[in-house]
C-alpha positions, 0 to 999 in steps of 0.5 A: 399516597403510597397505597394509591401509587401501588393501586396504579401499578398493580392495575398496571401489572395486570394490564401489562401482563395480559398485552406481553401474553398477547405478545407471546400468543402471536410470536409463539411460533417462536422457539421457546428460548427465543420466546423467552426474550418476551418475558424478559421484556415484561420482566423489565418493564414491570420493574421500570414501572414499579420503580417509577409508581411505588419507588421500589427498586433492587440491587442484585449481588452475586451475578458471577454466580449464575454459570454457562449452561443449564441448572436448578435455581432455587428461589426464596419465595415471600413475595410476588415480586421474585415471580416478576423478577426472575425472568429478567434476571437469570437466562430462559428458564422453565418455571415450577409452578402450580397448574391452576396458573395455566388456566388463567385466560390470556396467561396460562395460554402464553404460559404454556408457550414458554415450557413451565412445569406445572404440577398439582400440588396435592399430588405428593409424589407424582407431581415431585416425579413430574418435577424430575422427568420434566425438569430433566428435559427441559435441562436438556433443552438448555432451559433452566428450572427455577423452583420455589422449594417452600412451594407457596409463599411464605411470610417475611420473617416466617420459615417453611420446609423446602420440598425435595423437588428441585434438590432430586432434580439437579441430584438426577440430572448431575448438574448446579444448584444456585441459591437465591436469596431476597428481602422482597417480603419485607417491602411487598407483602405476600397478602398486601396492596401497598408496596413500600418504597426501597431497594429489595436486596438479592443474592446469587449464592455460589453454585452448589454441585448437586450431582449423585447427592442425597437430595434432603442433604442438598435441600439443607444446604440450599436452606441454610444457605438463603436463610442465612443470608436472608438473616443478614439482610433483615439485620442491616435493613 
């Protein structure tokens, strides 16, 4: 029964998605902050619905955390869950996110309307300056940058090393780290069809002042941080 309830929701999630694109194509006149309230939408009702179909819900702590102005979130990455969540949790954002998405029909076009940063991810260091030079700019604009520092997604219970992106962006552009972290790989696997029902666990850590500091010493920091806490949760789930 679960593993047809999760198939009726991932048709849901693809259906869905394609109309709110279209959404997104038909206001893109729009300014992207403004633009960006489509996106919480999706955000939303996609979770509304994966509650409803799968019995999947989350509980998030540590909103206080999320501070005026414009930062670098980053995000543990285990699921596709955070990439449906994060637009309906944190303000308007520019995502970090690989290049082969904006090729997509329907959502890569809409994608390129809400002002992402999409990188080759083969590209070493370029793409970590496009990162930066980007970012940056977007900072600027008063957008967010999420970034994924595992840079793919990475099994629940599994660690990968955190790339140095996001860490010599806030370091550059002298503003707030915020950690992220969940349990969402715990109740939708990274390579799975069944999403388990539940309540996913997220955490907003405490900002981190990024500026003028050695980005691998930021990096460990913000591990340490989402990988211990992570550890909790998995201890009192």
């Amino acid at each position: 029964m679960q593993l047809l309830r999760s198939l009726v929701y991932t048709t849901w999630l693809f259906v869905g998605t394609a109309i709110y694109a279209v959404i997104v194509l038909l206001l893109s006149w729009l300014p992207s902050k403004q633009l960006y309230r489509v996106a919480n939408s999706w955000s939303h009702t996609q979770l509304w619905v994966l509650k409803v179909c799968c019995g999947l819900s989350y509980r998030v702590e540590g909103t206080e955390n999320i501070i005026p102005g414009a930062h670098v979130s980053m995000w543990k990455h285990s699921s596709a869950w955070e990439t449906i969540a994060q637009a309906g949790i944190f303000p308007p954002q520019s995502w970090v996110l690989k290049r082969e998405l904006m090729w997509i029909p329907l959502v890569g076009w809409a994608l390129h309307f809400l002002r992402p940063i999409a990188i080759n991810r083969s590209a070493g260091a370029s793409a970590v300056n496009q990162v930066v030079e980007q970012g940056k700019e977007r900072l600027a604009s008063g957008l967010w940058v999420l970034v994924f520092p595992e840079g793919t997604r990475v099994a629940a219970g599994e660690k990968r090393k955190y790339g140095v992106s996001g860490a010599l962006l806030a370091s550059r552009a002298g503003c707030k780290i915020i950690p992220v972290a969940h349990n969402a790989g715990l109740f939708w696997p990274r390579r799975g069809w069944v999403k388990k029902p539940g309540v996913i666990q997220v955490a907003i850590g405490p900002p981190i002042d990024a500026a003028g500091r050695d980005p691998r010493e930021l990096n460990e920091e913000v591990r340490t941080w989402i990988e211990a806490k992570l550890a909790s949760m998995t201890k009192a789930s």
